[in-house]
C-alpha positions in Angstrom: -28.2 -11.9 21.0 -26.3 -9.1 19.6 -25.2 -6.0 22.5 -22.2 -3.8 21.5 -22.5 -2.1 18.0 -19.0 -1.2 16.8 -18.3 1.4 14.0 -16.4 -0.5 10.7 -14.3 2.8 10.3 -13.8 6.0 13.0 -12.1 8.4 10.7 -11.9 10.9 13.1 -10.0 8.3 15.4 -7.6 7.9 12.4 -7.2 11.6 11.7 -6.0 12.5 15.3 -2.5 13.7 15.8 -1.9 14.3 12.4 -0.2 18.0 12.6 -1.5 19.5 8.8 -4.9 18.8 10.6 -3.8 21.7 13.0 -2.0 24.3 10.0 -3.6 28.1 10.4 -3.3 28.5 6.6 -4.4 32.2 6.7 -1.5 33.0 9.4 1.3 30.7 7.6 0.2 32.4 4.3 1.1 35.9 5.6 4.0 34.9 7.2 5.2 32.7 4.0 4.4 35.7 1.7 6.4 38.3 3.9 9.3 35.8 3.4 8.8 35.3 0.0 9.1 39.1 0.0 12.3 39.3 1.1 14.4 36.9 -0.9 16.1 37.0 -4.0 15.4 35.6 -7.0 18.4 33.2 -6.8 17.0 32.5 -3.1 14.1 31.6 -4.7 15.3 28.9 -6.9 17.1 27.3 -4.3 13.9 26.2 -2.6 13.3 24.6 -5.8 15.6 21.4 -6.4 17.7 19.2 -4.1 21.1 19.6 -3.3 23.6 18.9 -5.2 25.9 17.2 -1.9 23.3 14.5 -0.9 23.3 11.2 -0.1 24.4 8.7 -3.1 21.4 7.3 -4.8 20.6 3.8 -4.4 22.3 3.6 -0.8 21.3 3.5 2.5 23.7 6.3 3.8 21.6 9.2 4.4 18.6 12.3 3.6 18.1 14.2 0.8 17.9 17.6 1.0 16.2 20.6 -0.4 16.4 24.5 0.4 18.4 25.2 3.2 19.1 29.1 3.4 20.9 30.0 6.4 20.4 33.8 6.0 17.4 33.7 6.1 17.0 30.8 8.6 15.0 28.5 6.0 15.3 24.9 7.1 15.5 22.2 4.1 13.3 19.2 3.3 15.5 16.3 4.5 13.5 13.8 2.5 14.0 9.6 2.9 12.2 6.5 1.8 10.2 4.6 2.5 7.0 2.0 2.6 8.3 -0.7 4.7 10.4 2.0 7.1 13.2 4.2 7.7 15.7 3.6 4.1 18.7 5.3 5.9 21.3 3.1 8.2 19.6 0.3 10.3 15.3 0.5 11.1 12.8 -1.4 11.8 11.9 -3.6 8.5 7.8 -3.5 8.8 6.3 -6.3 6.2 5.8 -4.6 3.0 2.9 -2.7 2.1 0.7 -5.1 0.1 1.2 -7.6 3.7 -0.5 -4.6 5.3 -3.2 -4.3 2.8 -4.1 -7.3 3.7 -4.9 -7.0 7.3 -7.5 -4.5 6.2 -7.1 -2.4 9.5 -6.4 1.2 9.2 -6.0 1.8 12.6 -3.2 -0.6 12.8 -1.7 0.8 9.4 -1.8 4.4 11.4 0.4 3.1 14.1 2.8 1.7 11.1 2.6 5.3 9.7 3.4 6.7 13.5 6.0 4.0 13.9 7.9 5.0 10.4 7.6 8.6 11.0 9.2 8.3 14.8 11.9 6.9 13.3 12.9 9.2 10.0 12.4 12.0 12.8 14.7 10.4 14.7 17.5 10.0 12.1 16.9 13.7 11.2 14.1 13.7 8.5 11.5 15.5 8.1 9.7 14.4 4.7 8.4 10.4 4.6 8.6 9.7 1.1 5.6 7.0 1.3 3.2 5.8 1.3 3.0 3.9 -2.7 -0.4 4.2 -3.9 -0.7 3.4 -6.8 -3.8 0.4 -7.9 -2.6 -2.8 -8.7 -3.9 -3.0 -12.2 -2.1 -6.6 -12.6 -0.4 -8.2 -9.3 2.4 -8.8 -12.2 3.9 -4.9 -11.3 7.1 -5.2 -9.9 6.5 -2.9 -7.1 3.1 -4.4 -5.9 4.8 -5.0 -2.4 4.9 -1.3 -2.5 1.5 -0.8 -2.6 -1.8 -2.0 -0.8 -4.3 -2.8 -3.4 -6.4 -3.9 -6.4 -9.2 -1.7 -4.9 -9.1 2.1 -4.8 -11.8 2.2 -2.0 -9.3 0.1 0.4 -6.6 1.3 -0.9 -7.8 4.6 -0.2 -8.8 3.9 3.8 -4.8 2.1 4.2 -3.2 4.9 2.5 -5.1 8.0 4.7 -4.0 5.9 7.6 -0.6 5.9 7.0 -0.7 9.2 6.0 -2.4 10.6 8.5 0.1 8.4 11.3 3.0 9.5 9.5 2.1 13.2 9.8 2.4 12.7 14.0 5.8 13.4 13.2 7.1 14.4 9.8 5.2 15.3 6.4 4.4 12.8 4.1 4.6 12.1 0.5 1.8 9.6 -1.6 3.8 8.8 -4.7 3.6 8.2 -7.5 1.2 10.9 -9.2 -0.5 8.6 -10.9 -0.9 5.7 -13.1 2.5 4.0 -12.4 1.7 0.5 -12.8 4.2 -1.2 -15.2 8.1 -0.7 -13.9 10.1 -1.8 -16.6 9.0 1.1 -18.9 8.4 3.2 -16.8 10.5 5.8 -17.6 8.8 6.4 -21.2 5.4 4.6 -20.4 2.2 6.2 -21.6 -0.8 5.3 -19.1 -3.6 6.0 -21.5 -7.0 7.0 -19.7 -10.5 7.9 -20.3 -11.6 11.2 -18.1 -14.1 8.4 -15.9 -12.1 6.0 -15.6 -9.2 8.1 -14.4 -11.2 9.8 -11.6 -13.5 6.6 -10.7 -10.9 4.1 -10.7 -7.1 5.5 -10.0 -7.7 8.8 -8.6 -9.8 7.9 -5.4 -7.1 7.1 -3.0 -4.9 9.7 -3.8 -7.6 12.0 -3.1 -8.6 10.9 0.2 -5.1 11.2 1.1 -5.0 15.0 0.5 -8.5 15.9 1.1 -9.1 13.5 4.1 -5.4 13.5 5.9 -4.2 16.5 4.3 -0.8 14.9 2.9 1.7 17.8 2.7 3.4 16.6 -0.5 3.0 14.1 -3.5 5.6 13.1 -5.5 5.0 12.6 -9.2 5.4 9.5 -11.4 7.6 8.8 -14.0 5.6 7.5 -16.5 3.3 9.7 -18.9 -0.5 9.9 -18.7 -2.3 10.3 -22.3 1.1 11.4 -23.6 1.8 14.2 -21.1 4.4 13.3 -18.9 3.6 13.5 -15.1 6.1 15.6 -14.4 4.8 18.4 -17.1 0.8 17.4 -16.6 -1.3 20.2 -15.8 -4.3 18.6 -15.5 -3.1 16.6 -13.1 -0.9 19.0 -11.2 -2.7 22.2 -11.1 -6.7 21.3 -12.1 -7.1 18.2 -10.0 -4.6 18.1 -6.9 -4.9 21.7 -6.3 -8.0 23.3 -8.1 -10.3 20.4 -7.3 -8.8 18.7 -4.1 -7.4 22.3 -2.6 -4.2 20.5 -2.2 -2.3 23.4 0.2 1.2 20.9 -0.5 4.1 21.0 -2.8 5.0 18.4 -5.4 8.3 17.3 -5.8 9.5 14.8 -8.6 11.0 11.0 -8.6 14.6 11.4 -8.5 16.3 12.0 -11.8 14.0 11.1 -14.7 10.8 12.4 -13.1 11.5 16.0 -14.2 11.9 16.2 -18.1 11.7 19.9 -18.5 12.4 23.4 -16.8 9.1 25.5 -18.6 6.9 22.8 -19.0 7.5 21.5 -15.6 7.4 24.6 -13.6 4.0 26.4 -14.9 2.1 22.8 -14.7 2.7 23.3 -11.2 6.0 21.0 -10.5 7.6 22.5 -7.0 10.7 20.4 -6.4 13.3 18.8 -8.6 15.0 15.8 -7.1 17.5 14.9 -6.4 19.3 17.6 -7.4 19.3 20.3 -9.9 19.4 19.7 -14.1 16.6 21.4 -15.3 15.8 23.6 -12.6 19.3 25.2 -12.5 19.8 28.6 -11.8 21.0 29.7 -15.6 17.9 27.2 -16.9 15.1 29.0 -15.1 16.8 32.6 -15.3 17.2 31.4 -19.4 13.2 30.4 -19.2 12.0 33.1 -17.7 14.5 35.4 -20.3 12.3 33.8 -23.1 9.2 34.8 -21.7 8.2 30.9 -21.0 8.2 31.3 -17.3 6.9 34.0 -15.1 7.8 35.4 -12.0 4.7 34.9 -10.3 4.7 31.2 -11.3 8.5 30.8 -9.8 6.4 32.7 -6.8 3.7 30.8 -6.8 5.8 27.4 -6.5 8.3 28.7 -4.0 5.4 29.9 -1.8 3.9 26.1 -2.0 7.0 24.9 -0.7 7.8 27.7 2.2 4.0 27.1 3.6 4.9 23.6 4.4 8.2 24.5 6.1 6.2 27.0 7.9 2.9 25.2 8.7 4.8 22.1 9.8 7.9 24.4 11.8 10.5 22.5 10.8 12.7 24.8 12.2 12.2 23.4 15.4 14.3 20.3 16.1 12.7 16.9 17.3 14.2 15.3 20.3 13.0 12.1 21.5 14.1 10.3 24.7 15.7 7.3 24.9 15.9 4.6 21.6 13.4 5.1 18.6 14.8 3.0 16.0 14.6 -0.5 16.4 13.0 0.3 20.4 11.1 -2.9 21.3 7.8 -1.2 20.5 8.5 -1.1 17.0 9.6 -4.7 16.8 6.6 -5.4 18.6 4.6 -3.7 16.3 6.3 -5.4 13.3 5.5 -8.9 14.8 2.3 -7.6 15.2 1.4 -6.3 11.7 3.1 -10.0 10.4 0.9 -12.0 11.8 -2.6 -9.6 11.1 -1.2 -9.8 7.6 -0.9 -13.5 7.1 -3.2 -15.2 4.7 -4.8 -19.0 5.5 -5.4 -19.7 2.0 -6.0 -23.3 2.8 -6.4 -25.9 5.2 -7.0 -29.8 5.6 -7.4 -29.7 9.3 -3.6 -29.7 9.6 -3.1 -26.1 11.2 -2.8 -25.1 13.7 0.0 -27.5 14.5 -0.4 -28.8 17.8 3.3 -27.7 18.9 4.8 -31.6 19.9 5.4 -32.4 15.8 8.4 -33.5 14.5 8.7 -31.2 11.2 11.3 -31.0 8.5 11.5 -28.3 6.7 12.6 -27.5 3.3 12.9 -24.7 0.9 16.0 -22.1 1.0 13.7 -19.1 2.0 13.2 -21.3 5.0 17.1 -19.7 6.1 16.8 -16.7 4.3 16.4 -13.0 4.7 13.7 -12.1 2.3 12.3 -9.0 3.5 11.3 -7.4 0.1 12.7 -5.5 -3.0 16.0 -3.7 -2.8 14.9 -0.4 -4.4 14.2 2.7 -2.6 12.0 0.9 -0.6 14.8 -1.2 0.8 15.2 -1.6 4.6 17.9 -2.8 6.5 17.2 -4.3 10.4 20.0 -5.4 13.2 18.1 -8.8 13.1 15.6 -10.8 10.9 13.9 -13.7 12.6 13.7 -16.2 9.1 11.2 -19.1 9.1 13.6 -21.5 10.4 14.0 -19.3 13.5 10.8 -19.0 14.3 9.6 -22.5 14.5 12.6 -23.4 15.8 12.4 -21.1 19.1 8.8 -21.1 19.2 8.9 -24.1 22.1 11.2 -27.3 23.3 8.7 -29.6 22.2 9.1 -28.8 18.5 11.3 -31.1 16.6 12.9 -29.6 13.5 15.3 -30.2 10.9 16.2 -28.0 8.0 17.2 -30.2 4.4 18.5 -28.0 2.0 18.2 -30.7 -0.1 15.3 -33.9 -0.2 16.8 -36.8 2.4 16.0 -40.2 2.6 12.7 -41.4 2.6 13.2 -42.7 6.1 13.0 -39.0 7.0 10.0 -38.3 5.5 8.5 -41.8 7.5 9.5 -40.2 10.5 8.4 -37.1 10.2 4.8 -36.1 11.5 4.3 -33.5 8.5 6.7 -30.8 6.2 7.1 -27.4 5.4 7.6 -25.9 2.6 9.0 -22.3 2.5 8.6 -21.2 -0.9 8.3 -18.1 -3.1 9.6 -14.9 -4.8 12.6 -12.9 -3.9 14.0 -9.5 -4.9 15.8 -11.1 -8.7 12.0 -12.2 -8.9 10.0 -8.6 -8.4 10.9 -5.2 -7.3 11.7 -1.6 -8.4 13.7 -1.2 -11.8 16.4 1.1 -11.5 18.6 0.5 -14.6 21.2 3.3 -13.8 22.9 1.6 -10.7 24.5 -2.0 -10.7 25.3 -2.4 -6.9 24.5 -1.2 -3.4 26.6 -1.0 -0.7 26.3 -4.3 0.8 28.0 -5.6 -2.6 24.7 -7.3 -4.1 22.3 -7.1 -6.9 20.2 -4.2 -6.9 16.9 -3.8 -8.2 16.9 -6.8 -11.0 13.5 -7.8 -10.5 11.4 -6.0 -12.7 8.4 -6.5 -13.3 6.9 -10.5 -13.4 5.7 -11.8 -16.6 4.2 -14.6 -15.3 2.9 -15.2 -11.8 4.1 -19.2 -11.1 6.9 -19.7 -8.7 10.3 -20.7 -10.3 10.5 -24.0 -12.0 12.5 -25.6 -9.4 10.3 -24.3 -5.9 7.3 -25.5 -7.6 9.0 -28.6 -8.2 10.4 -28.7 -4.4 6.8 -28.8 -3.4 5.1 -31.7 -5.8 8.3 -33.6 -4.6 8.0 -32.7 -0.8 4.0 -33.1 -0.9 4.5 -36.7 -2.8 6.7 -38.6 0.3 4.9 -36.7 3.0 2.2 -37.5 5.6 1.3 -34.1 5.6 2.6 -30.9 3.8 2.0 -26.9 4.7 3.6 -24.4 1.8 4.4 -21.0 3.7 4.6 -18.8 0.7 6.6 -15.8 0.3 5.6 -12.9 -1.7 4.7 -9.6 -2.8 1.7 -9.9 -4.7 -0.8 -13.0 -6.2 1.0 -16.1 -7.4 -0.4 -18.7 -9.6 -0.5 -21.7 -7.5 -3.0 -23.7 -9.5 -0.3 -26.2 -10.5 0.4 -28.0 -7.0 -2.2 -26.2 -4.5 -4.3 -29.8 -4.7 -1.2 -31.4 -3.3 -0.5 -29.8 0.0 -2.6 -29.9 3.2 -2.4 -26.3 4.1 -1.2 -23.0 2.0 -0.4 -19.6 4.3 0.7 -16.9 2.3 2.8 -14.9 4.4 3.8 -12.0 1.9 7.6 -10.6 2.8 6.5 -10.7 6.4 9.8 -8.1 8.2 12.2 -8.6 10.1 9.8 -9.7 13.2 8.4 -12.5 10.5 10.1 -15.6 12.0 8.3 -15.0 15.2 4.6 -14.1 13.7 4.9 -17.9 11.3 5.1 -19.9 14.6 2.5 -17.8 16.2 0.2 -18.4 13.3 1.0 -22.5 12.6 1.1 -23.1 16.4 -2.1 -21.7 16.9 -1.7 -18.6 19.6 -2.9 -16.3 17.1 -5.8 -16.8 14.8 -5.2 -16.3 11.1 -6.3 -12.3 10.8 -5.3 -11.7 7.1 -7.7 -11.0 3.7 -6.7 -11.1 -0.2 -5.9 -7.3 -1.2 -5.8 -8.9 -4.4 -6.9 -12.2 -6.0 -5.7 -15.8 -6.8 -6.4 -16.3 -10.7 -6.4 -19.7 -11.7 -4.2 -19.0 -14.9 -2.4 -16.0 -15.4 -4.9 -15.6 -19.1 -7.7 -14.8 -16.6 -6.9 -11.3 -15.9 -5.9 -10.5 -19.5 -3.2 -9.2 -21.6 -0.1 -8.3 -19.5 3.2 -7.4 -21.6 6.0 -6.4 -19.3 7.8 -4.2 -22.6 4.5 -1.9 -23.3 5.1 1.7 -23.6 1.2 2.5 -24.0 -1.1 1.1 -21.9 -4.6 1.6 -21.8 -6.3 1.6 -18.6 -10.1 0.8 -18.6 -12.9 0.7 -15.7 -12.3 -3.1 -14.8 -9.2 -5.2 -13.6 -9.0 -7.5 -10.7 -12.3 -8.8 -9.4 -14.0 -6.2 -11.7 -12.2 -8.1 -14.8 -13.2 -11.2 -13.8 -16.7 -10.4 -13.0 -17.1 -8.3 -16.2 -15.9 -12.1 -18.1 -18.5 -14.0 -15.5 -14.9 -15.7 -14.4 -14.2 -16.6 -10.7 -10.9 -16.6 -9.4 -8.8 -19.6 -7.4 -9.3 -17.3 -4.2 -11.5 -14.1 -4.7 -10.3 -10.7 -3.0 -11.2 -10.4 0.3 -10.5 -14.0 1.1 -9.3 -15.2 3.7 -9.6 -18.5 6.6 -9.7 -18.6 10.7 -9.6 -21.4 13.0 -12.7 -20.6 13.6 -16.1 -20.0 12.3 -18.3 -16.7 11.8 -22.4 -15.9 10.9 -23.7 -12.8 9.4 -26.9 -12.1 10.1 -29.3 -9.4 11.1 -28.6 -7.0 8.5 -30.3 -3.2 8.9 -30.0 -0.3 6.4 -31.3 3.3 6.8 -30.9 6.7 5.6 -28.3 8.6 7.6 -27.9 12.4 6.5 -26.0 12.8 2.8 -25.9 8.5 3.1 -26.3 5.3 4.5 -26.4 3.6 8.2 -25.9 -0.3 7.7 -25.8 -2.5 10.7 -24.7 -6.3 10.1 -24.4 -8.9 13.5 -21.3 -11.3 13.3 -21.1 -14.5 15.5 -18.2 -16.3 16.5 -19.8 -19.7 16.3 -16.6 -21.9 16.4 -14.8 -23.1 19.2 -11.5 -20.2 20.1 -11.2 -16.7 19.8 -10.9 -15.4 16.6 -11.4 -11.7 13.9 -13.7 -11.6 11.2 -13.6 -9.0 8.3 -16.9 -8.2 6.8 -17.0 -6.6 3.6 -19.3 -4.4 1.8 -20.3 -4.0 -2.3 -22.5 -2.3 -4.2 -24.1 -3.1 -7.5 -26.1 -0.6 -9.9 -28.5 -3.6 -11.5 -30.2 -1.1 -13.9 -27.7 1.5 -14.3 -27.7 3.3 -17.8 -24.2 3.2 -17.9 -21.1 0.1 -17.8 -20.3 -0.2 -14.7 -18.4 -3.1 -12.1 -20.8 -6.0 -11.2 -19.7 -5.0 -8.2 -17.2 -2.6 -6.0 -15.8 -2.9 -2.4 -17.8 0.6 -0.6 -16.6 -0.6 3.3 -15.0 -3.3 5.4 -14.9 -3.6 9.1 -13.3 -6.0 11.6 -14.6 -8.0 14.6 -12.6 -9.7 17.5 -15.0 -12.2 19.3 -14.8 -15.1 21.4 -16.6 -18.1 21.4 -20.3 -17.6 20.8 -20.2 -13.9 21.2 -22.0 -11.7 18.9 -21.5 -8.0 18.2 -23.1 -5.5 15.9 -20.9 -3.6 13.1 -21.7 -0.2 11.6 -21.4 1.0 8.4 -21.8 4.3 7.2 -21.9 4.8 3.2 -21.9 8.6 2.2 -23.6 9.0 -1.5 -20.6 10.5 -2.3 -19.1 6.8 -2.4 -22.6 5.9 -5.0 -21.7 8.2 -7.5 -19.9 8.2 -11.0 -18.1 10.6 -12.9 -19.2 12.6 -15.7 -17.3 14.3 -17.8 -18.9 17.5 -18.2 -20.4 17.4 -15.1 -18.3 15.9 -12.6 -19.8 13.4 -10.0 -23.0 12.6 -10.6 -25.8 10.1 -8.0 -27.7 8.3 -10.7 -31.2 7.2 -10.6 -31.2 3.7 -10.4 -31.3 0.5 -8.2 -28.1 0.6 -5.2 -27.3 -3.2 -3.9 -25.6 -3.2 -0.4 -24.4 -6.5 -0.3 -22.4 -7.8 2.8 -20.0 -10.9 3.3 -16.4 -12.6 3.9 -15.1 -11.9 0.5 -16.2 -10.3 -2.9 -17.3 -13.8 -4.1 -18.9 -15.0 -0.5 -21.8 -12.3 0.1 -24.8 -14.1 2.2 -26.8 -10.5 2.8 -28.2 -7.7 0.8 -30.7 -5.1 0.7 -31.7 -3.0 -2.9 -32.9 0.8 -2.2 -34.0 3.0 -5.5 -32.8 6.7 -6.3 -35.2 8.6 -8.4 -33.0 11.5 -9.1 -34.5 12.9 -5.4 -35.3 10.8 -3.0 -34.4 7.6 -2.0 -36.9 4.1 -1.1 -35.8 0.9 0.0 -36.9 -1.4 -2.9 
């Protein structure tokens, strides 16, 4: 029988601590304009670029800064990476992104945000360049660890967490403003974009970010948007992030492409170049505004954006913390923690959890490697990595295991009471592009990845696994990876399948949690599993237009009446869960949905329930279906708890055009489930352009 009622998502709870929250605008306008007052016109300017004596681009060595003005005490921007953590010396190496997206928990993803934030404070920042949030049009994009999503409702909910924890302690920066999706091209891409589809589909999570959490920056993308580059866009800068959203922030660009102009760039509202100054020179915008092509008050107006920050968030004060932040235990902690919430049981034959007295052999050379992500500006470094081979190994004296690097005798397999497999993508496989640097400091390849053009593992892993799979008694693939991988090919030959992303530098520990059973498998698909990589479409890697419609991901498939190999949202326990007792009302401007989950297995375990909505008559195309809320339960054995759900309108409507967002009169389905293609309970209420009737 069903007691506690939880709420899905406590925004409020999410939302405390973070410092913009707390800005007096009207006071830190006054005091920013009597500033403003006083400087000079080459004082001016100087807020408006980096410096030219930062750190080197592409290392690990240090900030980049922006404004410092010592007479009149104006404290720079120190600015840093990144998504996973701290990009400057040694930090805590959180799992990337996307591994967070899947826990689908952002109050975890705040702490992450609070975590990262203590610790560029700590090494003398002040501006988190993260979170990445732009939607994961095809899980082929190189930087898809960067992100959290295919969906821009979740996507949305992890990224105001993270923003919103970050801004406990320094200002943050969503990137990149918007439509960055393809990396190899990036730098002369055109994302082209109906008006709808741009504010239905890839707008929504940057716009709870600054409306919601109040993000004091954004940092513009590369790429062009309907020919305009980003950089240059007013639409985007000016109408949208500032007329429409009341963004109060500054914009600064990616380093050293992302500004492509001084005129253009300054009146459609650009506030920062970065790294340094090229086109925002002194003698360039002096030579502008000579020609009549920029104005004062528009060199005003951007210089203003950027002191109100300073101001609002008093970055003149300095930020001491006692003792060890980087790398204290309560960061590692945390990054063990987020590993195994993120961790995704894709499949299982009764073989996990391993019952901890096996005798295992192990195999695959990401089983003894550091793999913790992409080595762009995302790129973290950590004292220690716990690999696979670590974890397993020191999870308990009764585990036997041996690590081949290459297939032994058959006699090995015979004695062995199962294998693993530790297979999957590196940094030469996916990551950022950065064509302009050849090396990093640690003397490796940087950046080669690029984006994937298909989505199998290499040749040889995937024939490591049928080979492995074929001489053993049982066989468990832990895969390693930033995005979806096209496993169709030997998934019907292992036993088990846990996809555990590029899981930090805590990961060893979290595997062995996970296969040994002290932890029950807590992570969902942020993205599907297609069964051939033709399922989701055309996908060529050397575009430099792209048109971006209303459907990818599960939208794509649902629009083609495809299913996937495993649907977003999936995800298995060691246990089992009912849904049941489902109860909709009217709630002010929306909707109050109750749902009761069951823990009806046998050991503790979390559920994730999910909610989408369908428009069955709508006059217009729209998605089959689209995620509008998810919430997660912890419950023991045979306990039962109540989860609320509360669906503003807002989240109903679609964009018009002329109009702007628009509720239509039609038929709303609230369906409920485990994952977008697992949805047991439902409930259809009709709009007739006033009032609302459960059908």
């Amino acid at each position: 029988m069903s007691m506690a009622i939880e709420k899905a998502f406590d925004l409020k709870k999410i939302l405390s601590g973070n410092k913009a929250l707390d800005i007096d605008h009207d006071r830190v306008g006054v005091i920013a304009n009597n500033l403003l007052s006083e400087m000079s016109l080459m004082e001016k300017i100087n807020q408006l670029h980096g410096s030219k004596n930062t750190g080197d681009m592409g290392t690990e060595k240090g900030l980049y800064f922006s404004g410092n003005d010592e007479r009149l005490g104006i404290p720079p921007f120190k600015m840093v990476d990144g998504p996973r953590g701290l990009r400057s010396g040694l930090a805590t190496a959180f799992p990337v992104p996307m591994a967070r997206g899947a826990t689908f928990d952002p109050e975890l993803e705040k702490r992450v945000g609070m975590a990262i934030g203590r610790e560029v404070a700590a090494a003398g920042g002040n501006v988190l360049l993260a979170p990445t949030i732009n939607l994961l049009r095809h899980p082929g994009w190189g930087r898809a660890q960067e992100t959290y999503s295919e969906d821009p409702f979740h996507m949305g909910r992890m990224g105001l967490a993270f923003v919103s924890g970050a801004q406990n302690f320094v200002l943050a920066s969503p990137k990149h403003f918007a439509l960055n999706n393809l990396e190899i091209t990036r730098f002369e891409l055109s994302s082209d974009i109906a008006k709808r589809t741009l504010h239905e589909v890839y707008l929504p999570h940057f716009k709870r970010c600054i409306v919601d959490a109040q993000a004091a920056s954004v940092m513009s993308a590369y790429n062009k948007v309907n020919g305009t580059y980003c950089g240059e866009h007013f639409e985007l800068l000016e109408n949208v992030l500032r007329k429409d959203w009341g963004f109060k922030g500054f914009v600064e660009s990616d380093w050293l492409l992302g500004t492509r102009s001084t005129a253009d760039a300054l009146n459609a509202g650009m506030d920062i170049e970065m790294p340094s100054a090229y086109w925002f020179k002194p003698e360039k915008i002096i030579e502008a505004m000579e020609n009549g092509q920029v104005r004062e008050e528009t060199i005003n107006r951007n210089v203003l954006r950027v002191l109100h920050q300073k101001i609002g968030f008093e970055l003149e004060k300095e930020v001491a913390f006692p003792g060890k932040v980087i790398e204290c235990e309560e960061h590692l902690s945390l990054a063990q923690e987020v590993a195994e919430k993120s961790f995704v049981l894709l499949k299982n034959n009764q073989t996990l959890p391993l019952r901890g007295t096996e005798k295992i052999a192990l195999f695959g050379e990401l089983a003894v490697t550091e793999n913790l992500g992409d080595r762009g500006s995302s790129m973290v470094r950590s004292s220690n990595v716990f690999v696979p081979f670590d974890g397993i190994r020191d999870w308990s004296d009764g585990v036997d295991i041996s690590y081949y690097a290459e297939l032994p005798e058959a006699k090995v397999f015979e004695a062995s009471d199962l294998s693993i497999v530790v297979a999957g993508l590196t940094y030469l496989d996916e990551g950022e592009y950065i064509p302009t640097l050849d090396r990093e400091s640690s003397g490796e390849n940087l950046a080669r990845g690029g984006d994937r053009a298909s989505l199998g593992l290499p040749h040889q892993q995937e024939k490591l696994i049928k080979e492995v799979a074929t001489r053993s008694k049982k066989t468990v693939v832990l895969l390693e990876a930033g995005s979806s991988v096209n496993v169709s090919s030997w998934i019907g030959d292992v036993d088990a399948l846990l996809l555990i992303w590029y899981p930090g530098c805590e990961g060893g520990k979290a595997i062995a949690r996970i296969i040994f059973g002290e932890v029950d498998p807590y992570g969902r698909l942020p993205v599907l599993f297609p069964k051939s990589d033709s399922q989701l479409g055309d996908w060529d890697v050397n575009s430099l237009t792209v048109e971006h419609t209303l459907f990818h991901g599960y939208r794509y498939l649902d629009m083609n009446n495809e299913k996937p190999l495993f649907p977003f949202g999936f995800g298995l326990s060691y246990t089992d869960f009912l849904i049941r007792n489902l109860r909709i009302d009217r709630s002010g401007s929306g909707f109050s949905a109750i749902v009761s989950l069951a823990n009806s297995g046998f050991r503790q375990g979390n559920s994730l329930i999910q909610v989408y909505l369908s428009c069955s008559d709508s006059k217009l195309e729209r998605p089959q279906k689209e995620l509008k809320g998810f919430g997660r339960l912890s419950l023991e054995p045979e306990e039962e708890k109540d989860l609320e759900f509360e669906i503003a309108d807002d989240d109903l409507k679609y964009y018009d055009d002329e109009t702007g967002w628009e509720l239509e009169p039609c038929l709303y389905t609230f369906s409920f489930g485990f994952s977008s293609e697992d949805l047991l309970l439902s409930e259809t209420w009709r709009f007739d352009g006033s009032s609302w009737k459960k059908n």
